[in-house]
N, C-alpha and C positions, 0 to 999 in steps of 0.2 A: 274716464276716457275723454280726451280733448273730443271738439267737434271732427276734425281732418281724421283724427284716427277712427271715428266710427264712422265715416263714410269708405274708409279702406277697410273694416270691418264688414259694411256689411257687402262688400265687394268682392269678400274671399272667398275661400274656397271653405266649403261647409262638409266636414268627414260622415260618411262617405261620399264619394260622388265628382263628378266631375264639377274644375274653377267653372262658375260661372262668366256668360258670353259677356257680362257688364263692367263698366271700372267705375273707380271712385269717382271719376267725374262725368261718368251720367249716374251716378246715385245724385251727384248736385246738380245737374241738371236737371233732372226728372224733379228733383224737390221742387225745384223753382218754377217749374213749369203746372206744377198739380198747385202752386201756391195763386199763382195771378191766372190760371185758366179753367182749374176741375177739371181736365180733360178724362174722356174714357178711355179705355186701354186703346183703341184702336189710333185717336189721335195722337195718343203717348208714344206706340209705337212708330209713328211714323215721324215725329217730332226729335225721337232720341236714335232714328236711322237702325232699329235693332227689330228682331222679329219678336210677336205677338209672345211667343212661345218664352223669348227671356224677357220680356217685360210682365207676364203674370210671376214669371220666376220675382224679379225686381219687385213688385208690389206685393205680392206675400212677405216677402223679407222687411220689406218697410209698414208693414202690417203686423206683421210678430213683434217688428219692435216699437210699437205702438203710435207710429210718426202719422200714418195715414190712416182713413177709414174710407170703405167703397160705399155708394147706393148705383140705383141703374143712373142715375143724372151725370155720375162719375166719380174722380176719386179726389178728394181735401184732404188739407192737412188739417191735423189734430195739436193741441195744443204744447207737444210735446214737441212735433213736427215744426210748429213757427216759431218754437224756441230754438232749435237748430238751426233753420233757417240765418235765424236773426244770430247766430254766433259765428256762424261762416262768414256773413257779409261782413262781419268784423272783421277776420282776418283775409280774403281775397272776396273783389269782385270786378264786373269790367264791365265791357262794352262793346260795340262796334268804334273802329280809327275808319279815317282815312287812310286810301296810300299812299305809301312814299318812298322812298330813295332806297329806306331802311328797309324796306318790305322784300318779298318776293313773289307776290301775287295781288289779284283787284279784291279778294275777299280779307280783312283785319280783323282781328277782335283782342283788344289791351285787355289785360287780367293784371288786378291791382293785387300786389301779396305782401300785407304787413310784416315790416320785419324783416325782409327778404333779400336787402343785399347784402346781407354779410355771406351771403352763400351762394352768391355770384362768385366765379372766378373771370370763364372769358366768355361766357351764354352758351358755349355748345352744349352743355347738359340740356339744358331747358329747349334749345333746337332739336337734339335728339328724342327727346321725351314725347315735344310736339307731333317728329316725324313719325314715330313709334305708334300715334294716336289717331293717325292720319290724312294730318296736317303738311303743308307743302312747307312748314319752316316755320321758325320762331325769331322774334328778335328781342334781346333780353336788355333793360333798363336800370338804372341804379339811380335814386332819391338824394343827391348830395348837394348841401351850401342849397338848399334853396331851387336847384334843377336837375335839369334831366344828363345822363349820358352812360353814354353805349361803351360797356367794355370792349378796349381792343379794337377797335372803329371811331376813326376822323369823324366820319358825317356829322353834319352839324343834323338838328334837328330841324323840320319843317312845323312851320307855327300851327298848320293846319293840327298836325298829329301831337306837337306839344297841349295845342289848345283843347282838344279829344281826350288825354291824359288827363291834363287838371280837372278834369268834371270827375274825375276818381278819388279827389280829394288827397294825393298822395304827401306824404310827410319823407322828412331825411333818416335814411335809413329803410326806405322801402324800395321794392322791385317791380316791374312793368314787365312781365311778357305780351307782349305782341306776338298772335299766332297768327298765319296766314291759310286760307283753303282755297280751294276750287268753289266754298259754298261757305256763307256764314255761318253754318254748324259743323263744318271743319276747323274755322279757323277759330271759333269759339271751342270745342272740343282738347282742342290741339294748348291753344293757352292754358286753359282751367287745366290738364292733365300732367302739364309744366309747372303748375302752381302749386299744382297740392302737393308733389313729390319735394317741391321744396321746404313744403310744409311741416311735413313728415318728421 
């Protein structure tokens, strides 16, 4: 199982029972966040905007599949867990942008997704995926000749937000969503959940 699909694995729905409240990308989220913090559930919870009740749900499941281990200090990844880590950052990760022209909001967050323009058409999928995530919008990128550009949109790019991009390291032939929120855990939520559908 690729990285992308077992964080949509452990994101499904498990028989019997009701989908769980979580998606693929706060499984990646939360990874990252028990990687650079050990947070205990309660910061976890309020970190990944989800209640108490689906984030034990969330850390049991990434405890069966042996990614994480708890003490009361909180919860770490295990070495199986900074192996996944480190395979997703391979294929998508980001950051906080500036805004710009391109945006539709003061909150940005670029999601780098290896691979990923050939499955750009004109960015409304990865806009709608955003909005669906709870993101105020997406703006979707394509890697070619060496830069940046926006299908289906003139704008040129603002240096500020090209400059933002390249700290992503992107190559030709890869994608940039840009998601926008109300809050940088919107608009990071909203990208990463564009990214990995395209990953899919």
């Amino acid at each position: 199982m690729n990285p992308v699909e077992s964080l949509y694995a452990l994101s499904g729905k498990e028989a019997p029972g009701r989908s769980p409240e979580f998606t693929a990308a706060h499984v990646l989220l939360a990874l990252r966040i028990i990687e650079e913090k050990g947070p205990g559930r309660q910061q976890l919870s309020a970190e990944l905007r989800l209640g108490e009740g689906t984030v034990r749900n969330l850390l049991k499941r990434l405890k069966e599949e042996g990614l994480v281990s708890s003490t009361k200090r909180g919860v770490s990844l295990t070495a199986k867990g900074k192996g996944l880590v480190a395979e997703l950052v391979a294929v998508i990760r980001g950051k906080p942008v500036p805004r710009s022209r391109l945006t539709v909001g003061e909150h940005n967050h670029a999601v780098l997704v290896k691979g990923g323009a050939a499955g750009v058409r004109f960015g409304v999928e990865q806009r709608d995926r955003a909005l669906m995530s709870g993101a105020l919008g997406a703006t979707t990128l394509i890697v070619e000749g060496g830069g940046l550009k926006a299908p289906a949109l003139a704008d040129v790019i603002e240096e500020a937000l090209r400059a933002g991009i390249t700290g992503l390291s992107p190559d030709d032939g890869d994608a940039v969503i840009i998601g926008t929120g109300d809050s940088p855990f919107w608009a990071e939520i909203g990208a990463l959940s564009a990214g990995l559908e395209m990953l899919r």
